[in-house]
FIMI-293689 format. One record per residue: residue in one letter; x, y, z of N, C-alpha, C in turn. Coordinates in pm, 1 decimal. Example, Ala and Ser with C-alpha at 12.3 -4.5 7.8 and 13.67 -1.06 7.14 Angstrom:
BEGIN
+---+----------+----------+----------+----------+----------+----------+----------+----------+----------+
: r :      n.u :      n.v :      n.w :     ca.u :     ca.v :     ca.w :      c.u :      c.v :      c.w :
+---+----------+----------+----------+----------+----------+----------+----------+----------+----------+
: a :   1319.0 :   -569.0 :    780.0 :   1230.0 :   -450.0 :    780.0 :   1320.0 :   -330.0 :    780.0 :
: s :   1285.0 :   -225.0 :    708.0 :   1367.0 :   -106.0 :    714.0 :   1290.0 :      3.0 :    787.0 :
+---+----------+----------+----------+----------+----------+----------+----------+----------+----------+
END
This chain:
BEGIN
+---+----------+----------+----------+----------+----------+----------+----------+----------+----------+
: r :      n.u :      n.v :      n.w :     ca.u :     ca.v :     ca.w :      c.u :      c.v :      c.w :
+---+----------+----------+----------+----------+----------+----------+----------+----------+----------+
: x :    -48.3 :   4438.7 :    615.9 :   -174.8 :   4371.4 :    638.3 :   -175.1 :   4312.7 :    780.2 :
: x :   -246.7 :   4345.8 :    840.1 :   -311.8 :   4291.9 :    995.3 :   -397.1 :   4201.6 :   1003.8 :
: x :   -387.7 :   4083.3 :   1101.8 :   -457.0 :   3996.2 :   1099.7 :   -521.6 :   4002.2 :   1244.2 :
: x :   -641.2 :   3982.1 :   1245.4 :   -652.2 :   3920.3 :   1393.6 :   -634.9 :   3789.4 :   1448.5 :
: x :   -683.9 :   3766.4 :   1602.4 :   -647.4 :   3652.5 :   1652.8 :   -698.8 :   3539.4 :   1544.4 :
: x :   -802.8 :   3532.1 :   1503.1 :   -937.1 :   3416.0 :   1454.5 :   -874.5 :   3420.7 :   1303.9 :
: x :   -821.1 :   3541.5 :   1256.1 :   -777.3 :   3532.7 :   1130.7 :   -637.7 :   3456.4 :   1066.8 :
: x :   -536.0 :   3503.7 :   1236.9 :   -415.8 :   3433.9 :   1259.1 :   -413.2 :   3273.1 :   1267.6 :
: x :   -530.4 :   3233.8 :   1325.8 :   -566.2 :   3113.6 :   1392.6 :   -619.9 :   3023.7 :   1242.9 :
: x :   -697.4 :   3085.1 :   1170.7 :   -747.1 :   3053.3 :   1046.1 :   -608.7 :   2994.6 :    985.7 :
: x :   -480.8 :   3124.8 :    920.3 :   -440.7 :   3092.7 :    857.4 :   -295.8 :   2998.8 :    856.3 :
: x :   -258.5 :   2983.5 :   1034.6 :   -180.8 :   2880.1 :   1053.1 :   -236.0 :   2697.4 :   1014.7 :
: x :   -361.1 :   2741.0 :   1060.2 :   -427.2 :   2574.2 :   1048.9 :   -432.5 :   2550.0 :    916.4 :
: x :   -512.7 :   2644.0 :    806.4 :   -435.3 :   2615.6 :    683.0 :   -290.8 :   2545.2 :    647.0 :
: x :   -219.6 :   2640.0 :    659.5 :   -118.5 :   2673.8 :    618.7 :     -2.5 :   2528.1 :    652.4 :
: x :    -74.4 :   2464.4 :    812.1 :    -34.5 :   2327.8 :    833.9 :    -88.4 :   2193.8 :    745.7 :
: x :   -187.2 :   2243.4 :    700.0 :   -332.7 :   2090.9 :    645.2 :   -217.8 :   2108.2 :    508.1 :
: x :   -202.1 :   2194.6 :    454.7 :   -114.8 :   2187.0 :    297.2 :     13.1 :   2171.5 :    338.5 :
: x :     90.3 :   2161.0 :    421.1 :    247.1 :   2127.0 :    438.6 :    228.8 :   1983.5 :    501.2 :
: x :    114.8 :   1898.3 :    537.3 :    147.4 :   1767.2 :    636.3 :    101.2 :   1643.6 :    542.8 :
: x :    139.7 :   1684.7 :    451.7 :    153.3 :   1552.1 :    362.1 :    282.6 :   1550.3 :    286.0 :
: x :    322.3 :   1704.5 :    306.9 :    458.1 :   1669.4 :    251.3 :    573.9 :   1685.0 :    389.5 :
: x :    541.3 :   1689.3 :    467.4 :    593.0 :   1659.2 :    587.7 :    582.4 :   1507.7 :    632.4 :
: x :    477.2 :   1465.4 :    630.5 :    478.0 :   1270.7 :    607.3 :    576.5 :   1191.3 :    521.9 :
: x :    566.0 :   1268.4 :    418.6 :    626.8 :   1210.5 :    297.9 :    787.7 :   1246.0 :    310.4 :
: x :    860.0 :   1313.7 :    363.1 :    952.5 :   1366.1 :    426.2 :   1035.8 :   1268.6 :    524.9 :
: x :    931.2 :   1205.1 :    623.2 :    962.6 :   1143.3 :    772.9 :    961.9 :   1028.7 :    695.4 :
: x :    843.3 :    942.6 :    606.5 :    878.5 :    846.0 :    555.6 :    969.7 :    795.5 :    498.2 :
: x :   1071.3 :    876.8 :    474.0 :   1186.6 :    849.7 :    330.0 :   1281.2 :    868.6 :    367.2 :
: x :   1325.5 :    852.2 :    535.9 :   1443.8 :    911.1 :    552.1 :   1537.8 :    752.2 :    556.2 :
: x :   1465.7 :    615.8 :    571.3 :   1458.2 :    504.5 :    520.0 :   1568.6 :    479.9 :    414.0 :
: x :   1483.3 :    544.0 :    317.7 :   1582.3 :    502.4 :    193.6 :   1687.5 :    557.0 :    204.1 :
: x :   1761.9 :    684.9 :    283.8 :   1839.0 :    731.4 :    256.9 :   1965.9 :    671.6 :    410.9 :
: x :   1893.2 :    594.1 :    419.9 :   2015.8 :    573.7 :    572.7 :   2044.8 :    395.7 :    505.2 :
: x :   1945.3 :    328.2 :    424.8 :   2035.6 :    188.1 :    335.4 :   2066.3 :    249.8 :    223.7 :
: x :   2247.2 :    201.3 :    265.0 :   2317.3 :    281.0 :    183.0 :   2306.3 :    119.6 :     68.6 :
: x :   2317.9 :      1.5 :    181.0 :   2388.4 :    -88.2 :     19.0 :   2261.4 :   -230.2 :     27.1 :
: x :   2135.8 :   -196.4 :    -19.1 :   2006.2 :   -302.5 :     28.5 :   2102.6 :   -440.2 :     29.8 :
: x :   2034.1 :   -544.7 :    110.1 :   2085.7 :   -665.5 :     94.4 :   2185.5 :   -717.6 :    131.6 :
: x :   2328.4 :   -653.1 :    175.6 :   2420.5 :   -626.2 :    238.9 :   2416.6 :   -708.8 :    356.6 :
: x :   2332.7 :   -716.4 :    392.6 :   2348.4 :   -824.0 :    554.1 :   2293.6 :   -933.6 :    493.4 :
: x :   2170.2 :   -940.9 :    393.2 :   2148.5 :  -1080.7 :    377.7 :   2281.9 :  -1141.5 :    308.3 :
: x :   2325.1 :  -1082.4 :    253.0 :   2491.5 :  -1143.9 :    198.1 :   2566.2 :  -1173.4 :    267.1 :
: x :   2617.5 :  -1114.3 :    394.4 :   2653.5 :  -1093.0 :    466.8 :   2688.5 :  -1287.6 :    583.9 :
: x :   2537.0 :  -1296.5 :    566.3 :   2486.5 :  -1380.8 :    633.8 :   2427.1 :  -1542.8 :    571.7 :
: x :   2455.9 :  -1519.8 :    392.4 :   2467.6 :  -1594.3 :    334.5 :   2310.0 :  -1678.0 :    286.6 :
: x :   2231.5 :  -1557.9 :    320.9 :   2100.6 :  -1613.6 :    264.5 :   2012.8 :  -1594.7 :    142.5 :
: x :   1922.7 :  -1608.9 :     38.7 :   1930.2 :  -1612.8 :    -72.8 :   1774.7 :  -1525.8 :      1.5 :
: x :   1761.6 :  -1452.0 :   -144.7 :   1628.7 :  -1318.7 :   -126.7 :   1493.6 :  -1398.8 :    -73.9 :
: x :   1489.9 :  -1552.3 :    -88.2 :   1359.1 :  -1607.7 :    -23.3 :   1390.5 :  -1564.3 :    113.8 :
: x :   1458.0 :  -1636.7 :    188.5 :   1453.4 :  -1643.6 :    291.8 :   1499.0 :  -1462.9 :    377.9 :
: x :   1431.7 :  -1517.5 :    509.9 :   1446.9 :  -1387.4 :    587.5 :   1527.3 :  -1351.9 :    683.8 :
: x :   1560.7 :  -1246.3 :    703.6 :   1676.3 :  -1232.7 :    817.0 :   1595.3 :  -1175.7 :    948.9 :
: x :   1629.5 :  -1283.6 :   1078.6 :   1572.1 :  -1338.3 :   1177.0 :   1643.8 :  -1196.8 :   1255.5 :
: x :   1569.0 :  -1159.1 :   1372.9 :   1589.4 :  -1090.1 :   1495.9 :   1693.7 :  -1199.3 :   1531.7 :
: x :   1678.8 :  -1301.5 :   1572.4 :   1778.4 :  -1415.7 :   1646.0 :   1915.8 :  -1423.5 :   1566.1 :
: x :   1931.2 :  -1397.0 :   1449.4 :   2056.7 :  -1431.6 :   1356.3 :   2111.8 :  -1260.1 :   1392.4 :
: x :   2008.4 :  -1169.3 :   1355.3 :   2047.1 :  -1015.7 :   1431.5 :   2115.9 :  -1031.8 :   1564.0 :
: x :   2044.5 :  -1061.7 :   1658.3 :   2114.3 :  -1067.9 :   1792.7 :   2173.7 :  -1144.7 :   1831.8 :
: x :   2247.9 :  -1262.4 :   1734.3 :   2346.4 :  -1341.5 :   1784.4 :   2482.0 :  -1301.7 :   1702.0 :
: x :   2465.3 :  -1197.7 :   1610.3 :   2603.4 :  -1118.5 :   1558.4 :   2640.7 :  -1052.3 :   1612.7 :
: x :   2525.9 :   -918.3 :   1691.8 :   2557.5 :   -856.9 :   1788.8 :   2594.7 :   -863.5 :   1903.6 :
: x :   2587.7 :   -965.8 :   1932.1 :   2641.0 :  -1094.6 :   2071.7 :   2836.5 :  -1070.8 :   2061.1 :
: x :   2800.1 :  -1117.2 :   1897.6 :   2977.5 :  -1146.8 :   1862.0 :   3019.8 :  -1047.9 :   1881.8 :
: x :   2966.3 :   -943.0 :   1816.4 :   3045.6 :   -822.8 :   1783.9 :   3052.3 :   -754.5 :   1971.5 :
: x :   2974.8 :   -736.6 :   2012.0 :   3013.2 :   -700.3 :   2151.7 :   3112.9 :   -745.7 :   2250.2 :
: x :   3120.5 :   -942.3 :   2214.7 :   3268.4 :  -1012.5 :   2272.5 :   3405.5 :   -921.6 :   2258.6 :
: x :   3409.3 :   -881.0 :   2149.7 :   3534.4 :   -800.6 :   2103.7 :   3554.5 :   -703.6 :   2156.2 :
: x :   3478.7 :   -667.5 :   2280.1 :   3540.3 :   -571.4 :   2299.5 :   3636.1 :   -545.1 :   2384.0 :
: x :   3716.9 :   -461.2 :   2336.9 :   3842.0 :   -458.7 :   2454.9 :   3808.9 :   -385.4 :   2589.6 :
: x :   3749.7 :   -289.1 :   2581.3 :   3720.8 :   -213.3 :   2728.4 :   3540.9 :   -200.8 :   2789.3 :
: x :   3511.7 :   -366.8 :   2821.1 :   3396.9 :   -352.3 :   2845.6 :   3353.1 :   -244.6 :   2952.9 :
: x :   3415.1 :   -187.8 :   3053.2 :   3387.0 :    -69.6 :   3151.4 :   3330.6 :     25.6 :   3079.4 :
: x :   3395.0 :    113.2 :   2986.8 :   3352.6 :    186.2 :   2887.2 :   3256.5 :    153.0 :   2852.9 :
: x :   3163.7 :    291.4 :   2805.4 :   3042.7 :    296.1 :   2753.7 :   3088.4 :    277.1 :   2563.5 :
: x :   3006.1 :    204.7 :   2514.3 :   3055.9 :    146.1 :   2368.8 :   3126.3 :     25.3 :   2396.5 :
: x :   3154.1 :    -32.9 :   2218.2 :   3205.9 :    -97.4 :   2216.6 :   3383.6 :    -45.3 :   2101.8 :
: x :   3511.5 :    -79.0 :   2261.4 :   3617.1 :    -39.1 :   2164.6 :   3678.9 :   -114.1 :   2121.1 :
: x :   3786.2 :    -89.2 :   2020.4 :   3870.1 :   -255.3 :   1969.0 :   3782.3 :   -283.0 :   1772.8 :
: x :   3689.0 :   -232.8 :   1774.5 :   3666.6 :   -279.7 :   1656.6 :   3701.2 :   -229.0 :   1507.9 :
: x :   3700.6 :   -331.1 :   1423.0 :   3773.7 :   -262.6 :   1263.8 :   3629.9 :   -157.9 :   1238.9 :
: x :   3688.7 :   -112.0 :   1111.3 :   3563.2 :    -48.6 :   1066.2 :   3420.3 :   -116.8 :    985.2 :
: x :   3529.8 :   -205.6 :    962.5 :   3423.7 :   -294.8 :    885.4 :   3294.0 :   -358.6 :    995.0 :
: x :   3381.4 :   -424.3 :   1139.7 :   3321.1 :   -411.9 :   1217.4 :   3174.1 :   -296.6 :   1280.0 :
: x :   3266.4 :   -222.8 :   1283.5 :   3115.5 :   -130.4 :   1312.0 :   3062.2 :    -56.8 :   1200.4 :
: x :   3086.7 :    -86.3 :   1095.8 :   3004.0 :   -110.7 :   1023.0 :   2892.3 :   -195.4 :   1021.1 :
: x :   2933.8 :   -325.4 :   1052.0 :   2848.2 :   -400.2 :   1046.4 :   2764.3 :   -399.2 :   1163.5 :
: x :   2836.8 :   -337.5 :   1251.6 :   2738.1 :   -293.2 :   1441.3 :   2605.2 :   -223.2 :   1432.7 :
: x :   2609.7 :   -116.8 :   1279.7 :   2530.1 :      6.0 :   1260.5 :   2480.9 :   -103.9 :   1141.8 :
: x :   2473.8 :   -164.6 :   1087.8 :   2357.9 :   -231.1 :    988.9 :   2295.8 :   -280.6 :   1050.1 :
: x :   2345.4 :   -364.8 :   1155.7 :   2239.0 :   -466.3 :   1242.7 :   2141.8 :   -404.8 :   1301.8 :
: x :   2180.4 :   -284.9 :   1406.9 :   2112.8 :   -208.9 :   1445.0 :   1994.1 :   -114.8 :   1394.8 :
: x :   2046.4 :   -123.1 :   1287.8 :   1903.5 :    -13.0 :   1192.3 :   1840.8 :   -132.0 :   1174.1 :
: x :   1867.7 :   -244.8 :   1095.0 :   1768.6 :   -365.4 :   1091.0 :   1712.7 :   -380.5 :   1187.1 :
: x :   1764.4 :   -386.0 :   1345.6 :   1647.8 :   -392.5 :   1424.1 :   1561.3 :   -255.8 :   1425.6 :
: x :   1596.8 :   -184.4 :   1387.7 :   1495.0 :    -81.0 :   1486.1 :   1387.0 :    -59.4 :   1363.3 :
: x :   1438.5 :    -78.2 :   1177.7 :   1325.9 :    -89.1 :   1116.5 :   1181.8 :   -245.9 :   1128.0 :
: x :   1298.2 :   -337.5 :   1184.5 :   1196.8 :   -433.3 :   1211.0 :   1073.5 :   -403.5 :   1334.4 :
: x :   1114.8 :   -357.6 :   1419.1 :   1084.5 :   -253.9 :   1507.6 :    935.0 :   -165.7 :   1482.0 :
: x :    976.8 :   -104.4 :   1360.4 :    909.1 :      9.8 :   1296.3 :    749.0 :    -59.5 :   1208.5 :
: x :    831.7 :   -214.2 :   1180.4 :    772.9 :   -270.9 :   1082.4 :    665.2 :   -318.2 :   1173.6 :
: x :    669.1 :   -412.8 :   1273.5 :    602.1 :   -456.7 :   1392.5 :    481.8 :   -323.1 :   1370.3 :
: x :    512.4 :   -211.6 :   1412.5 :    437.6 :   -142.0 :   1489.0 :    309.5 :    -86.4 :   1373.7 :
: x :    365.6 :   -108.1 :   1290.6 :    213.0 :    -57.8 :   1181.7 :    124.8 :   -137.5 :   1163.7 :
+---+----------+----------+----------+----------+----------+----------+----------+----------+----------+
END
């Protein structure tokens, strides 16, 4: 079966309008799958589910955690446990979903 240009053109634009809601729904959810353990920093940080965890309490851990490092020249931060950067990569997604959150 042969299509022409207008026919080709037809059936991509289709073919996008029925895949971009499950392509949304896709980009939205990748969220849930990168918090591995919810709540984890508010524990962390010793605050009870009212209260909220501050950009300022964010960037004054990341403050700490950057002191430690042994080879500030180097790009990164080296010297740390795992638990440590562990906790480098929670903070960080917290900011960038707060980030995310801002922007809608």
């Amino acid at each position: 079966m042969k299509l022409n240009k207008e026919q080709l053109k037809e059936f991509v634009i289709n073919t996008l309008k029925e895949n971009e809601t499950l392509i949304n729904e896709e980009v939205d959810k990748w969220i849930q799958g990168a918090v591995e353990h919810p709540g984890s920093l508010r524990r962390h940080f010793g605050l009870s589910k009212d209260e909220k965890l501050t950009s300022t309490l964010i960037n004054k851990e990341i403050k700490k955690l950057k002191a430690k490092d042994e080879e500030p020249e180097k790009k990164g931060i080296q010297g740390l446990t795992k638990d440590d950067l562990r906790l480098l990569k929670k903070l960080n997604l917290a900011k960038t979903l707060a980030k995310k959150r801002k922007n809608k």
